[in-house]
N, C-alpha and C positions, 0 to 999 in steps of 0.2 A: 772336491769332486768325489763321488762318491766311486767303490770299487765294482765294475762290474761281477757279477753272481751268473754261474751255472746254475740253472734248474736241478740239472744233475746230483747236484749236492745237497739239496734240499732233504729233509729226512723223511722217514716215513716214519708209524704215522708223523704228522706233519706238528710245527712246530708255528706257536702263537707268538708273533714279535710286537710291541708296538712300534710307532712309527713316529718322527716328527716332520717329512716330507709333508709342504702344500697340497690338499687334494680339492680341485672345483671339479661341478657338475653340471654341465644348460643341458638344460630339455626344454625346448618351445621359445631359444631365443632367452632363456631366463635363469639365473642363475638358484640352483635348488639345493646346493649344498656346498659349502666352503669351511675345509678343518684342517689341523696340524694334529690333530689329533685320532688318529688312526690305527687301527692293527693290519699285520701281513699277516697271512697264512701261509705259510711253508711246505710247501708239499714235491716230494720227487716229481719231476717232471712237466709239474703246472707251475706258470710265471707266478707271482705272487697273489693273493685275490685280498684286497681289501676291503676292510670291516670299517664304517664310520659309524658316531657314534648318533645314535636317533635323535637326539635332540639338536644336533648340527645341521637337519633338514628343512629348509624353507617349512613352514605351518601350512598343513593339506598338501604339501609334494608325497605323501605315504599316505594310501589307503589300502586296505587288508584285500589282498586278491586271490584267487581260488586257486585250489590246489594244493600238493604236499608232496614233500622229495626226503630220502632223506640220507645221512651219513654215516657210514661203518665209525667214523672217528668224534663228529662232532654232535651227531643225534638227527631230531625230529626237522625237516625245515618250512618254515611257515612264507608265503610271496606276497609283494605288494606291488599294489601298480602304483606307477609313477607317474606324476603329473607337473607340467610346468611350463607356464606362459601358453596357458589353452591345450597344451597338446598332453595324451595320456597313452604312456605304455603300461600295456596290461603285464603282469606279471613280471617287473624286467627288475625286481630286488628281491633278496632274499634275506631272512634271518633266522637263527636260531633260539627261540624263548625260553625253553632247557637245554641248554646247551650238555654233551654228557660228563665227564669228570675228565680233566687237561685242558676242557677248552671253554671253563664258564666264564674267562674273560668277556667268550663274543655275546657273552645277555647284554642285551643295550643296543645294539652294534646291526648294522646292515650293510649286504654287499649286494652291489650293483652290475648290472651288465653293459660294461661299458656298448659293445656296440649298439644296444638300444635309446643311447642317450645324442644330444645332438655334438658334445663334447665332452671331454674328461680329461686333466690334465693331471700329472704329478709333477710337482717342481715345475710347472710353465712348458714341460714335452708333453704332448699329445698320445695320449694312449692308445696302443690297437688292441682291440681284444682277443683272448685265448682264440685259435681257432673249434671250428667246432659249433655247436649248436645249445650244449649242456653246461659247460666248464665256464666260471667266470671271472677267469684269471686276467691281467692288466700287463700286458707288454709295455716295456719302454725299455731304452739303450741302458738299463742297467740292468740285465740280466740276456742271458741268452739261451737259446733251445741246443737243440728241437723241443719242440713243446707238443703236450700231449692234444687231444683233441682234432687232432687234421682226420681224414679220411686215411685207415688204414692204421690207426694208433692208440686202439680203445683198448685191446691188448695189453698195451704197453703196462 
């Protein structure tokens, strides 16, 4: 069993871990990605947001979707829509293709928003997603808040 983690504790800037925890993905009824091979991002006060690795993706579950966001700590971010078993969320992954220097582990690597997928699991628990509308952090019983992203916490 693994140790539950405070957010709290997390560092700033944040901190690249890999991971060997299970992570699956259905969207559409369809299973679109299954790895043990994963990174957390660490950051004060978001749950952890995982990076998997692009070639771990169902073939055609990632197509290049519009728009760009980007990060004080990790750089430029490029989105894709996600597609699987018929159904397609627009814009609901994100990656970094230059990632900027600390975090060029995440070239290769995409994070998903968990609540736009039909499930997301770590280790076989059901993930909730960060609150929030922006942040794509991955709740489960190993970690705890308050976690950034609620109405009233953009501040924080």
């Amino acid at each position: 069993m693994r140790t539950v983690e405070s957010v709290w504790d997390y560092p700033r800037p944040p901190r690249v871990e890999a991971s060997d925890e299970h992570v699956r993905i259905v969207l559409g009824g369809e299973v679109i990605v299954e790895t043990r091979e994963a990174l957390r991002v660490l950051e004060t006060s978001h749950p952890p947001t995982y990076y998997l690795p692009r070639e771990a993706f169902r073939e055609g579950a990632l197509a290049p979707g519009g728009g760009a966001s980007a990060c004080e700590w990790k750089g430029a971010a490029s989105y894709f829509d996600v597609t699987g078993g018929g159904t397609t969320e627009p814009r609901a992954a994100w990656h970094y293709p230059s990632p900027l220097p600390g975090f060029e582990s995440l070239a290769g690597h995409v994070a998903v928003y968990a609540g736009r997928m039909d499930l997301v699991e770590v280790d076989g628990e059901r993930v909730e997603p960060q609150p929030g509308r922006f942040y794509g952090g991955w709740i489960t019983s190993r970690v705890r808040g308050p976690f950034k992203g609620a109405p009233g916490t953009m501040g924080w």
